[in-house]
N, C-alpha and C positions, 0 to 999 in steps of 0.2 A: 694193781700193785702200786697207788699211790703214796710218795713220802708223805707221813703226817706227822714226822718230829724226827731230830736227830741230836743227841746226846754225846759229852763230852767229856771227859775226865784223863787225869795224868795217873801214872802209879810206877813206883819204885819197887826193884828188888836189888838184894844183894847178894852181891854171888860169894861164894868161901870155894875156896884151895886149897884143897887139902895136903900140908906138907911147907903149904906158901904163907897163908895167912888165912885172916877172914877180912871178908868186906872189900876181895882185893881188886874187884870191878862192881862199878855201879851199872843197871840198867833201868832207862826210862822208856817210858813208851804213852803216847795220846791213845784212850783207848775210845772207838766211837761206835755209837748202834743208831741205827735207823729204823724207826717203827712205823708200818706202813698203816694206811687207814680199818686194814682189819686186824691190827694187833698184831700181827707177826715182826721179829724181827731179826736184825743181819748185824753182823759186825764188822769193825777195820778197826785199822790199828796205822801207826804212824810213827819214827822216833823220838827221839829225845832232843832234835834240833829245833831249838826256840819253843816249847810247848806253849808258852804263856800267852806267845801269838799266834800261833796254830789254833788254838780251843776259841778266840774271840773270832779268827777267820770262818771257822765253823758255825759256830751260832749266829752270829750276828750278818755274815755276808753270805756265804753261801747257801747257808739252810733257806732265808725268806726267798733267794733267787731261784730256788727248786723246790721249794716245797708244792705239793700237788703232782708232782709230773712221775711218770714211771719208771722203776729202778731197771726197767728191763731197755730202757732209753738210753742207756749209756752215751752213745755218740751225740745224741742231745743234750745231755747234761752237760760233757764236756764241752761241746760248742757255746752253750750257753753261758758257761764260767769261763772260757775264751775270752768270747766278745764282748761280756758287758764287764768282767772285774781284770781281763788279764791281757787285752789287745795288745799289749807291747812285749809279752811273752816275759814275765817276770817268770824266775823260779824259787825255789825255796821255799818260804811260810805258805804261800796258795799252794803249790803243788802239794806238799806234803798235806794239806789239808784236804785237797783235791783226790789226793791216792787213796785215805782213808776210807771218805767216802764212798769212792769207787770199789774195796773191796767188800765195802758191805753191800753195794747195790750186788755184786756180782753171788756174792754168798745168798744175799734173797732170789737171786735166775738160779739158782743151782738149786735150791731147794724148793721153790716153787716147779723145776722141769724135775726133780726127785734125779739128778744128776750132780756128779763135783764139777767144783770147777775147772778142771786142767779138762775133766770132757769138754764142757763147753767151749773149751777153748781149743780145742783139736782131739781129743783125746788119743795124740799118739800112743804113748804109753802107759799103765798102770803102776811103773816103778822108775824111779831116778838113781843114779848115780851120788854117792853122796862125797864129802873132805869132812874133815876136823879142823878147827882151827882151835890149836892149844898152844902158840908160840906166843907170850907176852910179848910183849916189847921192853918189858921190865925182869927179865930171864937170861940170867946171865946161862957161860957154854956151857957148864953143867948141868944147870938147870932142865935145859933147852933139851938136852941127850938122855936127861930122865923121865922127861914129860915125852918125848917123840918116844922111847919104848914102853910107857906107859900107855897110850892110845891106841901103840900099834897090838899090844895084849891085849886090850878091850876089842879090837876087831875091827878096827879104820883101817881102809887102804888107802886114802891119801889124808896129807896132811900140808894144815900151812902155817907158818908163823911172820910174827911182824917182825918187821924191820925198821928203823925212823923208830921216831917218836919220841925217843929222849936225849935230854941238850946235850947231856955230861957225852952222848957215847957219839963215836964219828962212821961213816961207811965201812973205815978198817976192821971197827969191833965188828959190826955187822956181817962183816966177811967171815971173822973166825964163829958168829954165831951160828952161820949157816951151815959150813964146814960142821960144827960139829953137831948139828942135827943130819944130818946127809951122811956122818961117821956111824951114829947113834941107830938111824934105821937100814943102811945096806942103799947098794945103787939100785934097787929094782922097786923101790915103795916111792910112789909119787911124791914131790914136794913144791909147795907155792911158796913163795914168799909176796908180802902184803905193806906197803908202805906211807896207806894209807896220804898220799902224795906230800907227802914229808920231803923230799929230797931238790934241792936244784938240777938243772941239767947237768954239769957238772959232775956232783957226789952219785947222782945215777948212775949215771955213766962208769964212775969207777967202780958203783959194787957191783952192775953188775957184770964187767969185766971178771970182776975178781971175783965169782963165783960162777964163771960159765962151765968151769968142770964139775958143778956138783949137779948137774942134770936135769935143771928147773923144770916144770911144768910151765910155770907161767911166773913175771914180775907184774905183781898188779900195783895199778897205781903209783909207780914211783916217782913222779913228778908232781911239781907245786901246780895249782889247776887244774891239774888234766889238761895240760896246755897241748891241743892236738898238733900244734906243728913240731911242738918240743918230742912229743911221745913218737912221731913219725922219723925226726930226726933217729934218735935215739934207738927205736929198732930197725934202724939201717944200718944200725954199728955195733949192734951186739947178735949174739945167738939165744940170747932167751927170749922168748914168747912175752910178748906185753899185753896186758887184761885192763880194760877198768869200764865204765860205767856207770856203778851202783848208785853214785848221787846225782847224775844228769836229769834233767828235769822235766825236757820233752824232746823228741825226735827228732829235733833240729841239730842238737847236741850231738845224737846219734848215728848221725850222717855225717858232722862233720870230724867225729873220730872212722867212721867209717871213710869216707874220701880221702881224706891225708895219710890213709895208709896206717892209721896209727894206731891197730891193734890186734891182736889176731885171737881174741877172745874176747867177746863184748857181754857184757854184765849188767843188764837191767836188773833194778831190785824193787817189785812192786809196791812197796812202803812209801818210797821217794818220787820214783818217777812216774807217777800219775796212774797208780794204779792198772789192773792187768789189762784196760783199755790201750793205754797208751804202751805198755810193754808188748802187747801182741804186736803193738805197729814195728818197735825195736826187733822184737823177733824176726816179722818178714823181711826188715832191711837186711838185718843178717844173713837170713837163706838166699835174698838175691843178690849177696856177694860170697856166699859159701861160706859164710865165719858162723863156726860154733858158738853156741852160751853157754853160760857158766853163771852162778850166782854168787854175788861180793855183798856185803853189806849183810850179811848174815839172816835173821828171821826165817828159817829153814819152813816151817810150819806153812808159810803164805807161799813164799818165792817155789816149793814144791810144783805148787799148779802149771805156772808158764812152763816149769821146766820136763815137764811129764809130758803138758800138753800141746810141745812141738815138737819137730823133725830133726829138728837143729840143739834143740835142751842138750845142755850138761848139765855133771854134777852139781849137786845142791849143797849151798855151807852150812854144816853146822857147828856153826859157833858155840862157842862152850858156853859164854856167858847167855847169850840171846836161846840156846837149845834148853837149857835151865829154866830160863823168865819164861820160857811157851810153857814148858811144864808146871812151872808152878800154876800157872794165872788160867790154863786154859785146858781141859778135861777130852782126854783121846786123842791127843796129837802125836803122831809118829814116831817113832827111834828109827836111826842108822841098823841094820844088820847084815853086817860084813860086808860094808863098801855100800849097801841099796838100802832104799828105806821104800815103803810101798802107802801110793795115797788110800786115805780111809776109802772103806766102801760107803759113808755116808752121805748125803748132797751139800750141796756146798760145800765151804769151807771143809766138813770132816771133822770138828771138834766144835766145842763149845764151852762157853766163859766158866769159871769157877768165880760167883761172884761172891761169894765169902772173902776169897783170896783178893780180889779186885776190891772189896770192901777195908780191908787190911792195910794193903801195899799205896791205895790214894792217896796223892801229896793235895793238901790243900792251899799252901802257904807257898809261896814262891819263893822264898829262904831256905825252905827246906829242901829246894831241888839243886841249888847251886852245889858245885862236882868242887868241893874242898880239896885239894891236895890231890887232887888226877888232871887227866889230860883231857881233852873236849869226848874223847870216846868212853870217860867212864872209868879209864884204865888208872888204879892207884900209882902215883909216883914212886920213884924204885927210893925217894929219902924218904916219901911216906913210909915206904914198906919199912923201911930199916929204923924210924921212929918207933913204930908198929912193935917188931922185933926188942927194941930196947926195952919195953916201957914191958 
């Protein structure tokens, strides 16, 4: 099962809301396949952060440093792309490139052992827990109370929305957005809020005072960095539960949001952080300090596996915008029903590419992928929106 080529490509969709707009989130994603020396092959996938250097990291660095060696080598590979490209433990562009890779070698052990992947990786369970995330950040309180009873009729039982992320609005507003999503679904139906570390310690702090009656689940991300001593301070003064992880980039990360106390739901998301190699290691830190997971950074479709296939797995996100982008681009991938979604009985991965659609949605031009008039997530600005509306 040796690598004999690995492939790179970007592709765009657009997501429509219906009620809201169209085009009112962008999704990007590095889509990559690895063809082993008897013509089989595996897929990964990677976001939309920096693609332009991500896809030359791939071909040009990591592919000639592995090509020949075995995809069922995983803790080789990674050692290998360690020591000779990443000794000083960068994150970002390699890793994401790194993660890629990694899920397609794991999608060719799955389907070469005629197993998924969350087996091979414990096979706790066959079904996960899932959320929704329908809260924009561009949703104002009404909005917010018609989309949370909206969800909660299609049949989610938990749900999250953002908070941060735009200039005009301050923590205040954010308090009454929450309020009235928490009015909109009843105290008994889970709620996250997500902030994508939008806030100072400071404005954290105040919202999430000012929403400790509405019965969080979890504040994920509310701080700038994910500065672990900030996030440790910080839930030692409030009474909502603190989450983050999903962009951390290797396990050192992971330990030190783990030691500083600094969360009580940790969030690997196999896209980012190197792949379910390096997420299994975040998982066992976690069960040897008792902390649950939970999946942030969305791509419901991947992050499934780790969370299925430990002890300690929580709910899976599915993200509106990224739940959509899997459907469209990728043939048999899961839905939520009523709270659970259950992984394919097929090996590997469990889906497979629609490469018409991936034919389609390829950005060639790197003009065409810059996020005009949104926020680094994709998410349309709330003057876009109302341009939008005018015109």
């Amino acid at each position: 099962m040796k690598i004999a080529n690995i492939t790179t490509s970007l592709h765009r969709h657009e997501i429509d809301l219906p009620g809201i707009g169209e085009s009112i989130e962008t999704r990007m994603f590095v889509f990559v396949e690895i063809e082993l020396e008897d013509g089989r092959k595996g897929m990964g996938v990677t976001g939309s952060f920096l693609p332009w250097a991500t896809m030359p990291c791939i071909r040009e660095h990591i592919f000639p440093l592995i090509k020949g060696m075995d995809v069922r080598h995983t803790e080789a590979i990674h050692s290998k792309v360690w020591k000779q490209l990443n000794n000083r433990s960068y994150t970002g562009v390699i890793v994401n490139a790194l993660s890629a890779i990694d899920i397609a070698c794991w999608d060719l052990r799955g389907k070469d052992a005629n197993q998924s992947i969350s087996e091979l990786l414990g096979g706790y369970s066959r079904e996960a827990m899932t959320y929704a995330t329908f809260g924009y950040p561009f949703f104002d309180e009404q909005q917010i109370a018609d989309y949370a009873k909206k969800f909660l009729a299609e049949g989610h039982t938990m749900l999250k929305m953002v908070v941060g992320g735009e200039p005009t609005r301050t923590w205040k507003d954010d308090i009454r957005r929450v309020q009235a999503a928490r009015d909109a679904i009843g105290p008994d139906v889970d709620l996250m809020i997500d902030a994508n570390c939008w806030f100072n310690p400071h404005d954290a702090f105040m919202l999430a005072k000012g929403v400790e009656d509405c019965n969080l689940k979890w504040f994920e991300e509310p701080i700038q960095q994910n500065d672990a001593r900030a996030l440790a301070d910080l839930r030692s003064r409030v009474q909502v539960p603190i989450a983050a992880g999903q962009m951390e980039g290797w396990r050192w990360r992971f330990r030190e949001l783990v030691m500083h106390h600094a969360v009580d739901v940790l969030q690997p998301n196999v896209l980012y952080n190197g792949g379910y190699t390096e997420a299994l290691k975040a998982a066992h830190l976690a069960q040897a300090f008792n902390l649950p997971m939970a999946n942030g950074g969305g791509w419901p479709i991947f992050n499934m596996h780790i969370l299925a296939g430990v002890m300690n797995g929580g709910p899976v996100e599915f993200h509106y915008g990224m739940w959509m982008t899997g459907k469209h681009f990728f043939d048999g991938t899961p839905d939520p029903v009523n709270g659970k979604m259950t992984i394919p009985d097929r090996p590997g991965l469990g889906f497979t590419p629609k490469y018409d659609a991936l034919k389609d949605g390829e950005i060639k031009n790197p003009e065409d992928s810059r996020l005009k008039g949104r926020d680094a997530h994709g998410y349309l600005l709330r003057e876009a929106i109302e341009a939008q509306k005018s015109a």
